[in-house]
N, C-alpha and C positions, 0 to 999 in steps of 0.2 A: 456377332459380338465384336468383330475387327471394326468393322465398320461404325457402331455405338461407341466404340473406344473411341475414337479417331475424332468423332463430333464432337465428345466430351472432349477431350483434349483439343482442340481445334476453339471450342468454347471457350473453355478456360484459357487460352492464351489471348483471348477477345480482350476479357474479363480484363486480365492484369495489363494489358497494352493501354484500355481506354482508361482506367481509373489510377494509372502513373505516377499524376501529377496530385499529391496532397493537396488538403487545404490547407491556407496562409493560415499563421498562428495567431493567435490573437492579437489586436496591438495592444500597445503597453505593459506587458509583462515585465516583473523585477527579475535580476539576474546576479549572484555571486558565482566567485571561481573557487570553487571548493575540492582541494585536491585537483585533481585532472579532469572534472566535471566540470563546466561551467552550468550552473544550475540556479536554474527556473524556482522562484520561491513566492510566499502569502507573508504576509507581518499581520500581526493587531497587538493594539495597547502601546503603551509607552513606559511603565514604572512595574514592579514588582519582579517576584521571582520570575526566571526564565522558562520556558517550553518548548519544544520541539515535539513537532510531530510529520509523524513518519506512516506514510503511506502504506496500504497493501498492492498485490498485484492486481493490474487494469484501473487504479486510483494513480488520482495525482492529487497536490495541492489544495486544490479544486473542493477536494472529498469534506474537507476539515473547517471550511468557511463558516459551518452554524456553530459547531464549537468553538474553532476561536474566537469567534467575538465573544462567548459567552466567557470564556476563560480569561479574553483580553480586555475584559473590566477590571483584573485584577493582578494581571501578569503580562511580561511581555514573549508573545508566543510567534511562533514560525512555523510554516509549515513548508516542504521541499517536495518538488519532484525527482523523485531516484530517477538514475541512468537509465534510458531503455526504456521509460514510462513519462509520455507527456514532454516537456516541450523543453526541459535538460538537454544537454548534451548529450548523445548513445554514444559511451564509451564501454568495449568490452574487454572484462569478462563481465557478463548476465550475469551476476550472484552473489550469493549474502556477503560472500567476504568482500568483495568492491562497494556493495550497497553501507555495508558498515562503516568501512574508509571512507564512503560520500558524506554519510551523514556526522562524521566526528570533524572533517575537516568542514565541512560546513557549518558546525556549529563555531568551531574554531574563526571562520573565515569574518564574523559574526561578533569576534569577542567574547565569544560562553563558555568562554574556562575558567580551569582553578577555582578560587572562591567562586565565581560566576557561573562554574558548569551547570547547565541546565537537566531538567528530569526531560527525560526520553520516552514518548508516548508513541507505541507501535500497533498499527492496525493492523488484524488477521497477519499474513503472512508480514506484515512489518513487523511482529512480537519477533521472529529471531534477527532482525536487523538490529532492533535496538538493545535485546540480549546478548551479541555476539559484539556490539558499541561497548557496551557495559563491561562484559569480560575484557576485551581487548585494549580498553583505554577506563578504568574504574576510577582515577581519580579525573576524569572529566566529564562524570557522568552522575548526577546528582541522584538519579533513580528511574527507574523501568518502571512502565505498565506496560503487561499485555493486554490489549483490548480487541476481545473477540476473533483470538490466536493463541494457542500453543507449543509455535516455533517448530512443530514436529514436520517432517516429510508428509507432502501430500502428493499419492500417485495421483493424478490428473486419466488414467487409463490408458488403453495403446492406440486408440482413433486417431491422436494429434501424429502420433508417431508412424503409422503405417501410410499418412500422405506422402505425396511427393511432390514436387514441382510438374508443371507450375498449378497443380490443383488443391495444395496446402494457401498457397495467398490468394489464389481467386475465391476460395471459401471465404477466407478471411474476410476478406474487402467485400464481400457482397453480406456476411453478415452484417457488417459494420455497418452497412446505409440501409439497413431494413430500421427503421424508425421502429416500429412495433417491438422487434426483437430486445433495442436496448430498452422500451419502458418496461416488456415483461421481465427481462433478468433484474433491473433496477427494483422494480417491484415485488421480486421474490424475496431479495436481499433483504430491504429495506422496509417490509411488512406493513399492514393496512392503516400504521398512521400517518406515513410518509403521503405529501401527496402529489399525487402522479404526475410524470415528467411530462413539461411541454416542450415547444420547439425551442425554447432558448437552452433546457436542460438535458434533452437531449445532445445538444452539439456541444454541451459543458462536456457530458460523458466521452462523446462520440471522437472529436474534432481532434481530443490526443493521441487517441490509440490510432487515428490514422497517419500521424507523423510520420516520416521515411527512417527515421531512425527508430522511432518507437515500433515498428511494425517489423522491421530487421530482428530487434531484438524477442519480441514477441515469437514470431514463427521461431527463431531459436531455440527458445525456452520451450514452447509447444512440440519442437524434436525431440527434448529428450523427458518430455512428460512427464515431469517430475517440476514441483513451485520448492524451490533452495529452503532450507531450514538450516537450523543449527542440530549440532554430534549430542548423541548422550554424555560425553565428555564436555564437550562445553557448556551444556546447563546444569553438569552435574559442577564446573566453576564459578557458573553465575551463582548458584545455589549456595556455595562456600564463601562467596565473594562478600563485602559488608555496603554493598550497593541496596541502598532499599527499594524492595521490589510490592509489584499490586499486580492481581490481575483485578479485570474489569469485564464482563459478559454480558450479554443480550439473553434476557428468561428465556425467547424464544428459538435462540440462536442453537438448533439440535440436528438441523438436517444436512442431511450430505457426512461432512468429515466429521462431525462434532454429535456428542451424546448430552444427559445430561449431565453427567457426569465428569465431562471435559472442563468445566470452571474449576473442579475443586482437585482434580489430579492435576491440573498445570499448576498449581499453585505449589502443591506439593512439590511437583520436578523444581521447582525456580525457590523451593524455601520462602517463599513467601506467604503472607497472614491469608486467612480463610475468603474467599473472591468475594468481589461485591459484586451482586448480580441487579441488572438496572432492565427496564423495559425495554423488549425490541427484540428485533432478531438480527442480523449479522451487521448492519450499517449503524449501529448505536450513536455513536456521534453527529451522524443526520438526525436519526428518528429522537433522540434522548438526550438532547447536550447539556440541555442541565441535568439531569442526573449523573450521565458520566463527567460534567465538572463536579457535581459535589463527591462521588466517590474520588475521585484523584485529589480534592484539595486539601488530605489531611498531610500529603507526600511530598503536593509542593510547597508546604508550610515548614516542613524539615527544611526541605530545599536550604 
């Protein structure tokens, strides 16, 4: 057993010695200085109400391309990579309350205040980013959707947390370049309308999460096993709050953290009108953009 230990470990310091060195980020990428991030961002459109959209965890920017165009027929929308995801600055602390402050001074950075504040559109774990946006900064915040999120704590289990160095990042990094592994998770996400990733979609997914900064932050967060949400206290203030709120869900979106049931209790936590539930299962805004643009465009028409 000493001696299988010792190869495994031996191995695994192989592993993180030869794959070091990231790959180069893409060229041409847009950048604002938003708060203490400097941060990586998408635009579409030129005229209308504003948008923001706001990533989950292992998303960036990236995630949001087929709906924003579909949105930026009509509006002018943005989409940001949070600190610690994708090719932003990794500034820490890893957590909602920074990612919050990213995304209000980004919109800020932008010009989307005041009469201009923009609506805040939050994927899976970005529904308590731009909920805890909302409470913390309301009159700069024209309105929340959650989209296929509930802001709540998701434990992740104790597997992340019982690694160690250095065999917590050599997992990492050898998941990461198994080609096959990211079409299958994309594919579970993303349901049999979506259609399967090839090599350039691949390294769309792949090529952020292997950043030196984004993979710092990742193994971080995978220590303490737990994806950041917002307090029963603070959505019990979103809820009070006169931000108009939406959720937005995938029919098929049930497995793992989510019931069916999960559309129509979040909505309740957040006082907001009864979900619109739209085809798909958790990647909606791949698989459905026009549907989750017509569900949100009653909210950005208040805007």
């Amino acid at each position: 057993m000493a001696a299988l230990a010792g190869l495994v470990t031996a191995a695994s310091v192989v592993v993180v010695l030869v794959t070091r060195t990231p790959p180069a980020p893409p060229a041409g990428l847009r950048f604002v200085q938003a708060g203490d991030v400097r941060t990586r961002y998408l635009s579409w459109g030129d005229h209308g109400s504003p948008v923001v959209l706001v990533p989950g965890a292992f998303e960036t920017s990236d995630a949001w391309q087929q709906l924003g165009a579909v949105l930026g027929t009509e509006h002018r929308v943005f989409a940001l990579d949070l600190t610690g995801q994708g090719y932003s600055d990794a500034v820490a602390p890893f957590d909602v309350d920074h990612d919050a402050r990213q995304t209000l001074a980004f919109a800020a950075a932008l010009g989307l205040t005041g009469p201009d504040a923009p609506v805040l559109v939050g994927h899976s774990s970005g529904a308590a980013i731009v909920g805890l946006a909302a409470v913390t900064a309301p009159q700069e915040v024209a309105g929340v959707v959650f989209l296929d999120g509930d802001a709540l704590p998701l434990d992740v289990g104790p597997g992340p947390r019982l690694l160690v160095e250095p065999y917590r990042t050599a997992l990492v990094r050898l998941a990461l370049r198994s080609d096959g592994l990211v079409r299958r998770l994309y594919a579970s996400q993303c349901g049999p309308t979506c259609a399967p990733l090839d090599a350039a979609g691949v390294d769309l997914w792949r090529r952020p999460l292997q950043q030196r900064g984004t993979e710092r932050a990742l193994l971080q967060n995978a220590s303490r096993g737990v994806i950041p949400a917002m307090t029963s206290e603070q959505l019990d203030a979103l809820r009070r709050s006169d931000v108009p709120r939406l959720v937005v869900w995938g029919r098929d979106d049930v497995d793992g953290a989510y019931t069916p049931a999960s559309p129509g209790s979040t909505a309740a936590a957040i006082g907001a009108p009864p979900p619109v539930v739209v085809p798909g299962r958790h990647l909606t805004m791949i698989s459905s953009p026009a549907d989750v643009a017509a569900a949100i465009a009653p909210l950005l028409r208040r805007s």
